[in-house]
Every structure is written in structure tokens, then in C-alpha cells.
C-alpha positions in Angstrom: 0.0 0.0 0.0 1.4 3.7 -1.1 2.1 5.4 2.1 0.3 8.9 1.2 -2.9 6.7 0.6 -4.9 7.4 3.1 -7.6 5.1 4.0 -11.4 6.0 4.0 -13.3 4.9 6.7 -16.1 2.3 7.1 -19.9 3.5 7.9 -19.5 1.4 10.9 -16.5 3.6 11.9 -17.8 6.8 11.5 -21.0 5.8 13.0 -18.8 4.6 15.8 -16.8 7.7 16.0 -20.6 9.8 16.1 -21.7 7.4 18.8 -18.5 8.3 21.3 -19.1 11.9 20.5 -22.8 12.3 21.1 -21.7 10.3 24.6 -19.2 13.2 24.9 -21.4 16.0 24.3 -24.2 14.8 26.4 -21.9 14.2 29.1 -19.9 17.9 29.0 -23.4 19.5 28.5 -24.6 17.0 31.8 -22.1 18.1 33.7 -22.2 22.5 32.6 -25.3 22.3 33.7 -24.7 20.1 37.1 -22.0 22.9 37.7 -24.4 25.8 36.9 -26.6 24.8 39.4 -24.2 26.5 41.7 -24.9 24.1 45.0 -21.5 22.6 44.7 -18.4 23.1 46.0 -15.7 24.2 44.0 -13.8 21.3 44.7 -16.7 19.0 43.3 -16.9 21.4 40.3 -13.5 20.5 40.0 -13.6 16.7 40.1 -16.5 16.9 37.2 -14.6 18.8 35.0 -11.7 15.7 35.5 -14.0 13.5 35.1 -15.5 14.8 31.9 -12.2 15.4 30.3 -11.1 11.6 31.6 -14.0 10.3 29.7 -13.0 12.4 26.9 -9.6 10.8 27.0 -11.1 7.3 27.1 -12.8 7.8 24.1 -10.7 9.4 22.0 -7.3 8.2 23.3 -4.3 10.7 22.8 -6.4 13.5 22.0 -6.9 15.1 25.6 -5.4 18.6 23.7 -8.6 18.5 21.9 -10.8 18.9 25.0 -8.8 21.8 26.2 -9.6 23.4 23.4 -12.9 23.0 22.7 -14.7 22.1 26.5 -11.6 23.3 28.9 -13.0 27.1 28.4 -16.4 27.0 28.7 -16.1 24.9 32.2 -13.4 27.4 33.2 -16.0 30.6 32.1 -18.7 28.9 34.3 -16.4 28.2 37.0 -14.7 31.7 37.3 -18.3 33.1 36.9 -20.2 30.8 39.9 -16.7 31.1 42.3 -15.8 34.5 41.7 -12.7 33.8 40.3 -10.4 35.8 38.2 
């Protein structure tokens, strides 16, 4: 095989792929509003945010930069906004 062909994935694996990040989403969006509910402390708003990005490592192994960019700010906007912090 010619090493700059690249090879076109199955249904199954981008229905796979859709199925891990629906889980993800539903999960981060679980766990914003969890958080916004504002009767935790900020240590426990801390252990979800882990959690969630965990999860995110689990299911998309080696790409833990990806959740820092897309979910890391909006848990850190909603934390800094509920805890007062700068």
C-alpha cells in the first residue's frame, strides 16, 4: 500500500466515532449544567470537570489537547463566573 494513501473509513467507523461523540457531548453539557446549578463546591466542580475530560480521554485516546480546546473554556468561564474567580 502507497504510504500517502490514506484510507477511507467504514460507515461502521464513522457511526462509531458519532456514537463516542454524542456520549461526549451529552456528558460535558450534563455536567455544565450540574456545575451551573451553583450548589456545589468548588472542589466538586473540579472533580467533574476531571472526570469529563477523563472520559474524553477514554474515548478518543491521545487526543486530551482536543478537550482543552474545545470544552476546557467553557467549564473554566462557568467556574470563574459561579466562584468568583479571576
Amino acid at each position: 500500500m502507497n504510504a500517502t494513501h490514506t484510507l477511507t473509513p467504514t460507515s461502521a467507523e464513522i457511526e462509531e466515532e458519532s456514537r463516542r461523540i454524542r456520549r461526549l457531548r451529552i456528558v460535558v453539557n450534563f455536567s455544565l449544567g450540574l456545575i451551573a446549578q451553583g450548589d456545589l463546591p468548588y472542589e466538586e466542580a473540579q472533580e467533574i470537570v476531571t472526570a469529563a475530560k477523563r472520559l474524553a480521554e477514554d474515548l478518543f485516546p491521545g487526543k486530551g489537547h482536543v478537550f482543552e480546546l474545545l470544552y476546557r473554556p467553557q467549564f473554566r468561564r462557568l467556574i470563574n463566573d459561579l466562584y468568583r474567580l479571576q
